[in-house]
Steps between C-alpha positions, in 0.01 A plus 500: 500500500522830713828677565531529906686850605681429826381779707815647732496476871430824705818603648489523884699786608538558905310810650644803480496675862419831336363616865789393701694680244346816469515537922868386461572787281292776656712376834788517315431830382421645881765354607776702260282830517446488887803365609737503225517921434559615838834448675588215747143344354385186720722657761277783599215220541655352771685799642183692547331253719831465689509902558145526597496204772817582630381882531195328715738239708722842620229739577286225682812427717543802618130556614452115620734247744336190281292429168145356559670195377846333560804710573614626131337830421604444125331120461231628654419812265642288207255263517152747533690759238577224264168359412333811553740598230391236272169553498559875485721482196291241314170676518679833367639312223218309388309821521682678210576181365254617128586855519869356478457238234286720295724488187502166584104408459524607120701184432200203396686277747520688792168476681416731818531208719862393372553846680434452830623152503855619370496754776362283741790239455783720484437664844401226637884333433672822570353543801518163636837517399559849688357331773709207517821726464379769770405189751788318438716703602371640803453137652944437363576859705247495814524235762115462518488126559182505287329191395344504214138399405480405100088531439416775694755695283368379200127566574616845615671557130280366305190725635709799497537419087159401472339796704750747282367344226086539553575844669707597192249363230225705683700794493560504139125418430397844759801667394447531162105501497551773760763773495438608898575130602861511492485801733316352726656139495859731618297657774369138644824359410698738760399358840492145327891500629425521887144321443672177401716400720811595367643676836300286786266151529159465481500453889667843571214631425192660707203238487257781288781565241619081482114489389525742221834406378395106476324588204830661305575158329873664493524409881446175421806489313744642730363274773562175272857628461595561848338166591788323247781707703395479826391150661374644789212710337183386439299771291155334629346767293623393182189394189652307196138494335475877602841620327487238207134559447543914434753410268270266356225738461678813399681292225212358360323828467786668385567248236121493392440862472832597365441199201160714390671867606843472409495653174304809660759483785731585252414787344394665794 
């Protein structure tokens, strides 16, 4: 007669969202040593957007009887400075996003990817919120009669994150594989202000420089904005596939080259 052993069940445990986690904390983290040292914190995020579009609204007044759009100087700038500000402030993050988590990297569970998502996410709600606040508020105090458009605004959004994104990935791959890139990235980023629509429409524009400028996917965004705010604009010029597709490819080859390089990215 043999003795049977009763052989214990394997005890199912639920998954552990180490990943989700990890990004949590590093946001965390960003979010007490960015925002949590300096004085007033979140409040300089939305009062330096406020300072720089009302600094646009009163010196474009006094040169011009009307915007290109509308009657509201400050709606108008507010809504080319805003997303231009987005993708602006999310490609300079994410491109010192490993030189900043560094210390980070040593830990086993932080992987060079949790980086750049953690970054990624945390501007991304800051500065949606900062836009909320800053466009709220302008439509409670101006009598603009605006109606608003929901997608447009949306499309416009989300490719300014996404095109901050690629653009900033790239930039940390060139960056730190070469020195002289960051020079010359602040040299081509200097006109990028007046070349994307920030300060006047697509259609403003001589027909020679609307042909260069089509191809600054920035534009793009701008135009999807104004098309939420203002009914009566078309922005025929407009590409989803163009905008959404750089973002596309520059993330992808950011994201593959930077998986193989990051370690030499690094230490450079």
């Amino acid at each position: 007669m043999t003795q049977s052993t009763d052989t214990p069940l394997p005890t199912l445990r639920p998954p552990k969202f180490l990943t989700m986690r990890t990004i949590t904390a590093l946001m965390l983290r960003e979010m007490g040593s960015t925002y949590g040292q300096s004085p007033g914190g979140y409040f300089w995020a939305v009062a330096q957007p406020i300072g720089a579009i009302f600094m646009l609204a009163l010196a474009f007044s006094l040169l011009f009887r009307n915007p290109s759009l509308g009657t509201s100087f400050i709606l108008f700038y507010s809504t080319g400075y805003l997303p231009f500000d987005l993708y602006n402030q999310m490609q300079d993050k994410i491109s010192t996003a490993l030189i900043y988590s560094r210390a980070m990297l040593s830990y086993p569970r932080v992987t060079w990817l949790d980086v750049f998502l953690a970054r990624f996410f945390l501007n991304t709600i800051t500065l949606l919120t900062v836009f909320c606040i800053v466009i709220s508020g302008i439509l409670l105090v101006e009598n603009t009669h605006t109606i608003i458009t929901v997608a447009p605004i949306l499309l416009s959004l989300a490719m300014a994150a996404s095109l901050g994104f690629g653009v900033g990935l790239m930039n940390c791959l060139l960056g730190g594989l070469f020195p002289v890139w960051r020079i010359l990235w602040r040299i081509v980023m200097r006109p990028m202000f007046m070349a994307s629509g920030v300060l006047f429409t697509f259609e403003d524009m001589p027909r020679l420089l609307q042909q260069i400028l089509w191809w600054n996917p920035v534009f793009h965004v701008t135009g999807l904005m104004r098309k939420g705010f203002y009914s009566t604009y078309e922005g025929s010029y407009i590409s989803l596939p163009f905008g959404f597709g750089v973002a596309l490819v520059l993330t992808a080859a950011g994201l593959l080259f930077l998986r193989a390089k990051h370690q030499r990215v690094l230490e450079n």
